[in-house]
Backbone as ProteinMPNN parsed JSONL, in Angstrom:
{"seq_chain_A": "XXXXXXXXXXXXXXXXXXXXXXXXXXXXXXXXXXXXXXXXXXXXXXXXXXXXXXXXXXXXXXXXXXXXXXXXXXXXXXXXXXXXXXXXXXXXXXXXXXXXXXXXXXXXXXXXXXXXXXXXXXXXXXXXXXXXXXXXXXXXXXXX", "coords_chain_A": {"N_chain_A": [[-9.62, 60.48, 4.043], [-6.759, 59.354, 3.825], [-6.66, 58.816, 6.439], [-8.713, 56.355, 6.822], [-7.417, 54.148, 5.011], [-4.778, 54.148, 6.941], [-5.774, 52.789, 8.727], [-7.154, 50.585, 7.826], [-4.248, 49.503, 7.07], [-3.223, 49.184, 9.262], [-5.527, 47.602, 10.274], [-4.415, 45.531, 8.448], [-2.447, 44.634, 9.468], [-2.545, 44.268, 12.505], [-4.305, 41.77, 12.245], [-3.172, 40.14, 11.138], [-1.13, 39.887, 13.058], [-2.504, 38.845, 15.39], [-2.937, 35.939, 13.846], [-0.345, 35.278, 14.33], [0.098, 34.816, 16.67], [-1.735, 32.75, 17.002], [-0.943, 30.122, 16.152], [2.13, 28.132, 16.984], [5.376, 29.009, 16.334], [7.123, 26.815, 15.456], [5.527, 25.075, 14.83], [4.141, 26.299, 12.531], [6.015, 26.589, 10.403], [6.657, 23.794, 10.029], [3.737, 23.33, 9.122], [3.99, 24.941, 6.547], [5.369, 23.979, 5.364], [4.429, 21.187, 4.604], [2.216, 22.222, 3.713], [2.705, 23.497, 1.615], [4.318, 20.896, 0.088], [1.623, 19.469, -0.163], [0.267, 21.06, -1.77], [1.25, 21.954, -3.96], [3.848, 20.146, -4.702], [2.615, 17.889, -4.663], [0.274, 17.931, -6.272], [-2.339, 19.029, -5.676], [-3.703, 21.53, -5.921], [-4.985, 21.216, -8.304], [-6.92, 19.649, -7.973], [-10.413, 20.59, -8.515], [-12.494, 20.834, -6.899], [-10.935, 20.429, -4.21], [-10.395, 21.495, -0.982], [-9.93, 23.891, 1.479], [-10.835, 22.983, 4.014], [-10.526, 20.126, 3.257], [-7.521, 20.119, 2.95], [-6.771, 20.431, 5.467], [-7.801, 18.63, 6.525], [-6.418, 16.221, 5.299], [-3.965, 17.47, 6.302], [-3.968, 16.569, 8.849], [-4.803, 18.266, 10.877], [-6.392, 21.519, 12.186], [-8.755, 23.635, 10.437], [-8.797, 26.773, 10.471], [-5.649, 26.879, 11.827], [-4.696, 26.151, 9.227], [-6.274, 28.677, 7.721], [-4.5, 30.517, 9.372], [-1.897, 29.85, 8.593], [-1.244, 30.091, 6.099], [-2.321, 32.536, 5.399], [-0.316, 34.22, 7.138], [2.16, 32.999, 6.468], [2.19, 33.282, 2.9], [0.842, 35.077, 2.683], [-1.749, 35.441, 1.828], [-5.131, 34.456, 0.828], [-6.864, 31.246, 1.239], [-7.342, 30.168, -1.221], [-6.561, 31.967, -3.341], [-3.949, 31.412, -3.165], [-4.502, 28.957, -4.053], [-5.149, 29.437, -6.291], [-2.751, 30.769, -7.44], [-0.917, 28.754, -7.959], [-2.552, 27.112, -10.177], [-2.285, 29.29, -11.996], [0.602, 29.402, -12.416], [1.463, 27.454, -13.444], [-0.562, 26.729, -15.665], [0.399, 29.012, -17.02], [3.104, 28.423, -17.593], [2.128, 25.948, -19.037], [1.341, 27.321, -21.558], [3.265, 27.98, -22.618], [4.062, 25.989, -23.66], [5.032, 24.348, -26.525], [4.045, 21.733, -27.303], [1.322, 22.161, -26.193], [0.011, 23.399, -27.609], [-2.076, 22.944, -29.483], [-4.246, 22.934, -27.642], [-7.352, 24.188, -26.361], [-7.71, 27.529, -24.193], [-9.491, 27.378, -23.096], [-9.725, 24.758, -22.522], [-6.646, 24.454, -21.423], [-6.973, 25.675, -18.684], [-8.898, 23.876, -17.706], [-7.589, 21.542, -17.565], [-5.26, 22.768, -15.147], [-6.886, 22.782, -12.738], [-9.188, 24.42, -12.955], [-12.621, 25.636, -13.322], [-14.8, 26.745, -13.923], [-14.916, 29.392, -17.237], [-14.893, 31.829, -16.756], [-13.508, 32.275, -14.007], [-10.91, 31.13, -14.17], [-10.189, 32.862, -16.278], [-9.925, 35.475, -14.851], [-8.548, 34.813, -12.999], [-6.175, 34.347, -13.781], [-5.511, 36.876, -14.92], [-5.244, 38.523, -13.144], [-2.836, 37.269, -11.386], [-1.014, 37.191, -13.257], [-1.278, 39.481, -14.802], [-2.2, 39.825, -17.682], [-4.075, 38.335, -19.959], [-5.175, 35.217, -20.417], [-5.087, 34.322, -23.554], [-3.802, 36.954, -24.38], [-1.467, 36.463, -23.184], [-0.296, 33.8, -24.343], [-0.325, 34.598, -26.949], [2.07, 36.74, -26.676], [4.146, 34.686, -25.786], [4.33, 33.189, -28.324], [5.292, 35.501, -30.815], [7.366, 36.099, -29.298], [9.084, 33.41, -29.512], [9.196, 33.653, -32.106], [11.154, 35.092, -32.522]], "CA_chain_A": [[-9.322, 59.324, 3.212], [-5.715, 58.91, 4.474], [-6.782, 57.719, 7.635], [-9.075, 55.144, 6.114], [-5.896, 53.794, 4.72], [-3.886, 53.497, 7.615], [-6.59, 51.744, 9.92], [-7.089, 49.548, 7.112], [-3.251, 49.132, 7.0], [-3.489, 49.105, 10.622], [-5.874, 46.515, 10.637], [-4.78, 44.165, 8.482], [-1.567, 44.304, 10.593], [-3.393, 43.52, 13.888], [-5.391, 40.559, 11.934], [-1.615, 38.952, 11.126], [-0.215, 39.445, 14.719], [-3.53, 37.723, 16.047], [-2.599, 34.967, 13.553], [0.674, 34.668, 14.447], [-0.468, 34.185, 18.056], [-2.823, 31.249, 17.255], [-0.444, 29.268, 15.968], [3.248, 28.026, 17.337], [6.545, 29.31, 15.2], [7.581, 25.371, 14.671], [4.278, 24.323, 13.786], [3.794, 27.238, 11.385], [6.843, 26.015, 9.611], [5.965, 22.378, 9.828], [2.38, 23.243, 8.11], [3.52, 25.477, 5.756], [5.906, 22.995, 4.504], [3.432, 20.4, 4.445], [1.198, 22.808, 2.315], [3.617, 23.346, -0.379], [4.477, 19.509, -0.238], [0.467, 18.864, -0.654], [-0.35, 21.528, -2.634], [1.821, 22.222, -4.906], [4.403, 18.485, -5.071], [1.136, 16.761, -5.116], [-0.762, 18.924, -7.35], [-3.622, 18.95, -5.477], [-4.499, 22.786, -6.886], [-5.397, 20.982, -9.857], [-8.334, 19.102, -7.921], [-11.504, 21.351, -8.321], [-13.162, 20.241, -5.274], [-9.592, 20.249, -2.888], [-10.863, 23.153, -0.03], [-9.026, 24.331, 3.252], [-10.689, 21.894, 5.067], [-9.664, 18.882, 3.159], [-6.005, 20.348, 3.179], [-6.651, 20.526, 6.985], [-8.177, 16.731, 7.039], [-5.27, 15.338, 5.569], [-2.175, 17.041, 7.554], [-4.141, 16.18, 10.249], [-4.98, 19.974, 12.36], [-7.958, 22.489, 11.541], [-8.958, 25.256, 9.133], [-7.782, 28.0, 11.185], [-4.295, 26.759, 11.374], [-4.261, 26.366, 7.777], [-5.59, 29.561, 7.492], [-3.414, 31.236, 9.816], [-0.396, 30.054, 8.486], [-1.659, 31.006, 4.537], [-2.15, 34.256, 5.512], [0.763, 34.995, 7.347], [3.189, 32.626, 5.398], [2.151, 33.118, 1.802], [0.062, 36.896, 2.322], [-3.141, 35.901, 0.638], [-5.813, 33.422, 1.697], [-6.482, 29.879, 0.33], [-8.624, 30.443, -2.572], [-6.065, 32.818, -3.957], [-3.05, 30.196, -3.047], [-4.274, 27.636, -5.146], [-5.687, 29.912, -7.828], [-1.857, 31.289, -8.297], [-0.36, 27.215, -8.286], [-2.953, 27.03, -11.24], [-2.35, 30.096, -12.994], [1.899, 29.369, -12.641], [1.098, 25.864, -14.16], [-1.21, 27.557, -17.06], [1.579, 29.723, -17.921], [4.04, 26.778, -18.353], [1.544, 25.046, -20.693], [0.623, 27.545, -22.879], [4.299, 28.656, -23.184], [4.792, 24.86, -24.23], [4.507, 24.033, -27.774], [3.75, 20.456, -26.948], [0.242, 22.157, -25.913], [-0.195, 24.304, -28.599], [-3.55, 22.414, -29.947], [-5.209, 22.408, -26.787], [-7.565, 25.398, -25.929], [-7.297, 28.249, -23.561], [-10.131, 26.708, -22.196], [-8.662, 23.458, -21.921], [-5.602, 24.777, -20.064], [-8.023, 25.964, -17.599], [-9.317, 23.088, -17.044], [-6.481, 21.074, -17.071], [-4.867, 22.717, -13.938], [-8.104, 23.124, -11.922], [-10.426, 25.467, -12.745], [-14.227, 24.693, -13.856], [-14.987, 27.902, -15.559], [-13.934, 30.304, -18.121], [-14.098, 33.27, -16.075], [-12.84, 32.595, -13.435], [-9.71, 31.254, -14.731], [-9.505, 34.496, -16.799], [-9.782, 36.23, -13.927], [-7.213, 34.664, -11.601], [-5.17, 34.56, -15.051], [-5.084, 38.227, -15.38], [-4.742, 39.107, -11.03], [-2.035, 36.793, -11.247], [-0.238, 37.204, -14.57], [-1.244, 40.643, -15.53], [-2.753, 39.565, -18.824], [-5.017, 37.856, -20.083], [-4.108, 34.076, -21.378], [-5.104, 34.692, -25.326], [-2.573, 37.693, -24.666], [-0.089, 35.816, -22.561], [0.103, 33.047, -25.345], [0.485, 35.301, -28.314], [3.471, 37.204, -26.355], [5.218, 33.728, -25.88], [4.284, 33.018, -29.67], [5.976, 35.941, -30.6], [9.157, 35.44, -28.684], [9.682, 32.41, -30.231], [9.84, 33.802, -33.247], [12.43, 36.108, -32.708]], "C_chain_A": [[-8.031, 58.654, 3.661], [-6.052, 58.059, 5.768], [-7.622, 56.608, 7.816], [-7.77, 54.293, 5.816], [-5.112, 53.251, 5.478], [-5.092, 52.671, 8.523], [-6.954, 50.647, 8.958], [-5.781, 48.827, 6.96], [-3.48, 48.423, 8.298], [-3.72, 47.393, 11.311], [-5.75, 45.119, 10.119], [-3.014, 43.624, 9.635], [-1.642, 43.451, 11.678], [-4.023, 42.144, 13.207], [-3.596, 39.361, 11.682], [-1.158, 38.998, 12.242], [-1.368, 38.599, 14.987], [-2.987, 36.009, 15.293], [-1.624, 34.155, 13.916], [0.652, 34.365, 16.021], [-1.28, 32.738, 17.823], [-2.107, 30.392, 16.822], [1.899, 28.995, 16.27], [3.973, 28.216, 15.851], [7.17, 28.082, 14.375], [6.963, 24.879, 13.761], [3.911, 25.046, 12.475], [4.426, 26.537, 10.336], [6.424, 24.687, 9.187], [4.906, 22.468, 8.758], [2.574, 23.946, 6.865], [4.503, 24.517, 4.675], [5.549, 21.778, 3.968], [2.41, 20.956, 3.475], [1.849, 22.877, 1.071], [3.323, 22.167, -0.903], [2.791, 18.982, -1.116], [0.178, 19.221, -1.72], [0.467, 21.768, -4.492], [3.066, 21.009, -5.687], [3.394, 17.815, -5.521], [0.102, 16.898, -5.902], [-2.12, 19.027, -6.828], [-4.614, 19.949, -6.027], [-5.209, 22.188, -7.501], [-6.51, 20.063, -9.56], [-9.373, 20.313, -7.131], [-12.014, 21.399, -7.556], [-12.208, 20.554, -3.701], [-9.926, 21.522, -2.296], [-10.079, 22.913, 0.753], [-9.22, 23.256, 3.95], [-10.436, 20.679, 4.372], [-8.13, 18.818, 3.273], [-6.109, 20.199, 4.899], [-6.807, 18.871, 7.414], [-6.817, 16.001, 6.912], [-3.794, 16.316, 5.827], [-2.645, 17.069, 8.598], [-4.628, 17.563, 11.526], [-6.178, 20.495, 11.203], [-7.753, 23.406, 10.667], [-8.569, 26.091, 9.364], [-6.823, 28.087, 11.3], [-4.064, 27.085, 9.991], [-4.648, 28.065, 6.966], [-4.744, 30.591, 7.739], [-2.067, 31.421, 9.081], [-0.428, 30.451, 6.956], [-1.372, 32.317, 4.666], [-0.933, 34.635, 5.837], [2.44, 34.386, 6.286], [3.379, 33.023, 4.001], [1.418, 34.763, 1.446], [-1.064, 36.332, 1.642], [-4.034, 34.522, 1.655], [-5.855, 31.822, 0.845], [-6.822, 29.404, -0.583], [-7.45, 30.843, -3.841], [-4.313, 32.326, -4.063], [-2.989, 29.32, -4.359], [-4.708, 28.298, -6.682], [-3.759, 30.042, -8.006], [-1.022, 30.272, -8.715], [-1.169, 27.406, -9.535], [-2.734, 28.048, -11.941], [-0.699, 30.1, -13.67], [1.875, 28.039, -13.607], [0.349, 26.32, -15.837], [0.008, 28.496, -17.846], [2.737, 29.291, -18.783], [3.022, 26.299, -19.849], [1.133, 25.81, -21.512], [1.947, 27.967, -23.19], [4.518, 27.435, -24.136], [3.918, 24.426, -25.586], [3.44, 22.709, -27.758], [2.061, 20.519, -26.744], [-0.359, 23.471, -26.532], [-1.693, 24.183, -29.292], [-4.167, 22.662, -28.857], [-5.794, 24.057, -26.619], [-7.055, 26.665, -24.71], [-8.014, 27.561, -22.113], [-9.685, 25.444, -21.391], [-7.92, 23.505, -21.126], [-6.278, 24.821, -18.873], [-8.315, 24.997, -16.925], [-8.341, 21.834, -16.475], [-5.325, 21.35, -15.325], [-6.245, 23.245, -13.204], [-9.088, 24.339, -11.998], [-11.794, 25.016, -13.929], [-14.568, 25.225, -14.662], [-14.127, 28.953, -15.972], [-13.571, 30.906, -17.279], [-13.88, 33.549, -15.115], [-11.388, 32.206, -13.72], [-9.219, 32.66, -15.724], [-9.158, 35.55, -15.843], [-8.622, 36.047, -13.359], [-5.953, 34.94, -12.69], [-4.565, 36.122, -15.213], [-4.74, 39.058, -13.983], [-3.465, 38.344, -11.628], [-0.574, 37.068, -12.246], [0.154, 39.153, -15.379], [-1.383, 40.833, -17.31], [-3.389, 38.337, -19.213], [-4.362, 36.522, -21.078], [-4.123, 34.301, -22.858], [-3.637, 35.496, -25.53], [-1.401, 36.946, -24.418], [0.404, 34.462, -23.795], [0.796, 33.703, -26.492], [1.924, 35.907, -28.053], [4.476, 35.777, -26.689], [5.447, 33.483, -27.224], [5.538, 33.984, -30.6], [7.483, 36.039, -30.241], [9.854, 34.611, -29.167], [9.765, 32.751, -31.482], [10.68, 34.264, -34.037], [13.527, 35.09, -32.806]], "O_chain_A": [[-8.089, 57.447, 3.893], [-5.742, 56.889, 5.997], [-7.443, 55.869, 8.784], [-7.216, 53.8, 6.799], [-4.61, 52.159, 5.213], [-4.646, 51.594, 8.919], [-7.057, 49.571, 9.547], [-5.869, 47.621, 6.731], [-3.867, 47.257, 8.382], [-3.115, 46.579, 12.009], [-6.256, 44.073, 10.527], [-2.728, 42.595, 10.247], [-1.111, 42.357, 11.871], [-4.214, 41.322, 14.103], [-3.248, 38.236, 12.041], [-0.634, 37.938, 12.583], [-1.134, 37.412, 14.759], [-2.708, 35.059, 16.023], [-1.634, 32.924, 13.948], [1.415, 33.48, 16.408], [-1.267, 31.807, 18.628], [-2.669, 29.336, 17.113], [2.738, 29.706, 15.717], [3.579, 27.87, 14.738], [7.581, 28.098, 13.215], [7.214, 24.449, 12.635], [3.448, 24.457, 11.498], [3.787, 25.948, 9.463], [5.892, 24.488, 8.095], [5.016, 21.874, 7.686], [1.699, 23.829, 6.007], [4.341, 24.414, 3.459], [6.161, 21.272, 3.026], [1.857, 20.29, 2.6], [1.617, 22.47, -0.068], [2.555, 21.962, -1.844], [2.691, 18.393, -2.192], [-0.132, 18.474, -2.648], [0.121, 21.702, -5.672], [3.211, 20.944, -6.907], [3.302, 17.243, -6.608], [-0.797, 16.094, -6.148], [-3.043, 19.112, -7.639], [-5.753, 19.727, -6.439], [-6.383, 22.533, -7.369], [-7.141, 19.599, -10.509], [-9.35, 20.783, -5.994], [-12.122, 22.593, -7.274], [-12.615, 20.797, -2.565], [-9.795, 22.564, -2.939], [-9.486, 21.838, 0.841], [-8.332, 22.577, 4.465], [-9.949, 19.907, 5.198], [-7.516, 17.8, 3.595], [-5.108, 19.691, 5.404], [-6.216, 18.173, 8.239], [-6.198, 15.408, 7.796], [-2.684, 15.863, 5.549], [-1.977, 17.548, 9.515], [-4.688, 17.536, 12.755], [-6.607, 20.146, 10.103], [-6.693, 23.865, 10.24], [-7.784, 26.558, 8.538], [-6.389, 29.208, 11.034], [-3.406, 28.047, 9.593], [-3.955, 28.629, 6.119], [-4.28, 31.385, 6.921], [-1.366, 32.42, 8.923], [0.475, 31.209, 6.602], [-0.473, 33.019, 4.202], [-0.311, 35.34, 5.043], [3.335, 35.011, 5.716], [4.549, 33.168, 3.645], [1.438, 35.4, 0.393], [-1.332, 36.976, 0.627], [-3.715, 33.925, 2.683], [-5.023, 31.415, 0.034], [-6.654, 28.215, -0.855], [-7.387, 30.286, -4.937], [-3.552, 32.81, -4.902], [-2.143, 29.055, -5.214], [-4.614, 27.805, -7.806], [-3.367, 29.248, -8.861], [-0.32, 30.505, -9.699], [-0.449, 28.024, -10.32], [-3.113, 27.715, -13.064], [-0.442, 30.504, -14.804], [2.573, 28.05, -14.621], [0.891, 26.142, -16.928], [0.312, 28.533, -19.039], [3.164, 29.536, -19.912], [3.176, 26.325, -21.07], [0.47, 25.295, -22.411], [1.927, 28.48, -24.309], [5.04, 27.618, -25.236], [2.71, 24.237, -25.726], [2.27, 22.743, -28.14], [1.374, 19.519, -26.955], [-1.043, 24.335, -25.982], [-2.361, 25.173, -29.589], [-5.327, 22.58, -29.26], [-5.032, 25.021, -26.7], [-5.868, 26.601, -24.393], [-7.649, 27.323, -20.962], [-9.417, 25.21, -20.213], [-8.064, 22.87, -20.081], [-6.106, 23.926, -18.045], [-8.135, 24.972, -15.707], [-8.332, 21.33, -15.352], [-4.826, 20.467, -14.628], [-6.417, 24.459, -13.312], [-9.583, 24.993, -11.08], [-11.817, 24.332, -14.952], [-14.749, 24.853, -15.822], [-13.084, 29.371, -15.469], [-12.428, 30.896, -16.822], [-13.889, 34.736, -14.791], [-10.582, 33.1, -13.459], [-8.13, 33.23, -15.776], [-8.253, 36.368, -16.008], [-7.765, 36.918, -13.205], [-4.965, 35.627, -12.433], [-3.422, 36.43, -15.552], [-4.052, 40.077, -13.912], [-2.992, 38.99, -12.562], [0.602, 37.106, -11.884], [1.06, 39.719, -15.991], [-0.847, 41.693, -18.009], [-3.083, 37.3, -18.624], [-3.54, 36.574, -21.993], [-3.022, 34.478, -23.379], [-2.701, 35.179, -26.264], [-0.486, 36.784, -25.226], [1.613, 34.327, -23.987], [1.94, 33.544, -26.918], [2.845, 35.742, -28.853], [5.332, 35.741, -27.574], [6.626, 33.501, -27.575], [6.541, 33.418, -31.034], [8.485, 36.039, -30.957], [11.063, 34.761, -29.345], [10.54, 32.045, -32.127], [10.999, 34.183, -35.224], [14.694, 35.452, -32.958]]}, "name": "protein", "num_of_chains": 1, "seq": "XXXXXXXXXXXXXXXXXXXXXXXXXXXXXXXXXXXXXXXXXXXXXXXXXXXXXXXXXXXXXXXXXXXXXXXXXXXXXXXXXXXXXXXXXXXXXXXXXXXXXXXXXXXXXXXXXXXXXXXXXXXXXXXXXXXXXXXXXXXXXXXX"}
């Protein structure tokens, strides 16, 4: 079982050096600063539809760059990128009173996601609880 483990360590090792071969150290930088800028300045997370390769269409280079430099810049892939922009954004609004009427669901949909469960899902990978919970905690708090 241990050595399962490390060749899985192993390999995802080897799968990030390959990455960091396919793409130049400038350009890495360049794109990954360009991804923030898109993804996260521009909110694009928050469009349901926005995939790798439209992030690739408009800064102009391919899917493989973008996901090269995901992976090795950010550790995760690009699914799991924009899920955690929407789940940091969800956390904000349900902390905020201001959006106190609106559902759980709603939130959800509000920063990009279509259905329940997967927003519960990425909600609870990301957060480590589940939004219903994560609301009542903030609720709570404030009332101390």
């Amino acid at each position: 079982m241990e050595t399962d483990a490390k060749a899985l360590l192993h390999g995802n090792e080897q799968k990030e050096a390959n990455y960091r071969k396919l793409v130049r150290p400038r350009l890495m930088e360049q794109l990954r600063d360009q991804i923030i800028d898109t993804l996260l300045l521009k909110k694009k997370y928050r469009v349901p539809t926005y995939s790798a390769a439209q992030l690739a269409a408009d800064l102009d280079t391919n899917i493989r760059y973008i996901s090269a430099v995901i992976r090795v810049q950010f550790h995760m892939n690009y699914a799991s990128l924009v899920n955690k922009y929407r789940v940091e954004e969800a956390m904000s609004l349900l902390s905020d009173k201001r959006y106190a009427h609106l559902t759980i669901e709603d939130i959800g949909y509000l920063v990009g996601f279509v259905h329940r469960q997967s927003f519960h899902t990425a909600f609870t990978k990301f957060a480590g609880t589940t939004p219903n919970a994560y609301r009542e905690q903030v609720a709570q708090l404030s009332k101390k």
